[in-house]
N, C-alpha and C positions, 0 to 999 in steps of 0.2 A: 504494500500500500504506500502511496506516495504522501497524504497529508493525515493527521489526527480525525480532519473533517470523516474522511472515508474511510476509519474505527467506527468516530461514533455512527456516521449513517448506520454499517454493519449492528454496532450494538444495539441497535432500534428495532433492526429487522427480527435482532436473533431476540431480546430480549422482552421487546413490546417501549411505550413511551416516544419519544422522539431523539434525534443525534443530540439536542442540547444536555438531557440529564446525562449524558456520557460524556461531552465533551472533556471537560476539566481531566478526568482519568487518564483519556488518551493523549491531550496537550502536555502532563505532567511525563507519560512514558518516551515523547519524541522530544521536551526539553532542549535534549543534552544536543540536537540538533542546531540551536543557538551558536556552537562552539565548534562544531565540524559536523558539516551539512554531506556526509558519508553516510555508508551504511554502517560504519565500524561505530557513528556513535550508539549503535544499540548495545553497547558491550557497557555501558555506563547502567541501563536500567530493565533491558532486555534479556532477563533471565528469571530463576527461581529467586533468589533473595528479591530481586526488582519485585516480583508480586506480593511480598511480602511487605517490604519497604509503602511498597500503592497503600495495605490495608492499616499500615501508622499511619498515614500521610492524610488517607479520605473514610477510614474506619473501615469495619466490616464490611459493612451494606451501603448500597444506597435505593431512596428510595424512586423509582420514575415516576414522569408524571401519569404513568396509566396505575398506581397505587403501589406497585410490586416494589419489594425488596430486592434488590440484585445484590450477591456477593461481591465485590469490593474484586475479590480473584478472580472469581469466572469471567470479568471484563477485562482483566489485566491478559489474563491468559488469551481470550481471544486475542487481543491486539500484541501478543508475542507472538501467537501459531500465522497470525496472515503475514508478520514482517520476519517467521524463520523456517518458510518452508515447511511448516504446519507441527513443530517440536518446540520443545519448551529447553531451551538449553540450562545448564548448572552456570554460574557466574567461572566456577573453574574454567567451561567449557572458553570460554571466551580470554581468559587470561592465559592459559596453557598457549594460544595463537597470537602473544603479543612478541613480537622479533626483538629480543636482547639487545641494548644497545651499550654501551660502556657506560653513559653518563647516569644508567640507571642502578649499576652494579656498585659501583665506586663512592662511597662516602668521602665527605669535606670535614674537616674539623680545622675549625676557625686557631691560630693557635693565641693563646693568651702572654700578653705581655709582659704585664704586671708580673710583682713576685707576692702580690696578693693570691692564696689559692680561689679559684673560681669554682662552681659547682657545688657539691656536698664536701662540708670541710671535715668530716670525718674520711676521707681519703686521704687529703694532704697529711691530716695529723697521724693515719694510721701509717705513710708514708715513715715520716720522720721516728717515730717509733720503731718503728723497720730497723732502720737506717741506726738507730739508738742518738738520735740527735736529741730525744727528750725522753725526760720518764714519768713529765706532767700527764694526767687526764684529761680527756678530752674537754669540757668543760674550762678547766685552767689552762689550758692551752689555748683556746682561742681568747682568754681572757687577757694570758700574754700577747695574742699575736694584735689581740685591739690597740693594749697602750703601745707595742712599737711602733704602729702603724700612724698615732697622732706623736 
């Protein structure tokens, strides 16, 4: 299917009501379209956690204008089966197919200047313990490290 519009029409025919009581569902599962207008953005809401994620987002049910309840999923799902070939893929399914690239593998750690410790300073001090630089507790030790530090 090319737009949300021809979800919900679908959800009218299959469920009863009109495309409007579906709209917002099928708007909310092509989103990610805003951001790459591919078919790869289905990998962002297009699977089992995605219909999951739908029934936080718009509850269980909702109700159309011809009175009926509709599950919240059986609308999600329809509008996964007509954009994957008529299967409901796992979120795995769709990350398992994402091509490695280095800048995804490779962590940055910023390095710190200062010879203040940055982070949890029960490392630093367990550091220096190590090291046998002190034999203060933790507590007394950053008590030292405040006054040398003004």
């Amino acid at each position: 299917m090319a737009h949300p519009l021809h979800h919900a029409e679908s959800s009218a025919r299959k469920f009863g009501g009109v495309p409007s009581d579906y709209q917002a569902v099928h708007d909310w599962f092509d989103a990610s379209k805003e951001h790459l207008a591919l078919f790869t953005h289905r990998a962002l809401r297009h699977h089992t956690q995605g219909l999951f994620d739908a029934e936080r987002v718009f509850g269980l049910t909702l109700t159309n204008s011809a009175g009926r309840d509709i599950p919240v999923r059986w609308i999600g799902e329809q509008h996964v089966r007509e954009d994957c070939q008529g299967r409901i893929p796992s979120m795995a399914d769709w990350l398992r197919r994402i091509q490695p690239e280095p800048w995804m593998a490779n962590g940055h750690i910023e390095q710190h200047v200062s010879g203040e410790p940055c982070g949890d300073p029960r490392v630093a001090w367990a550091s220096e313990v190590a090291a046998g630089r002190t034999v203060l507790g933790l507590k007394d030790w950053m008590a030292a490290r405040a006054t040398q530090a003004t």
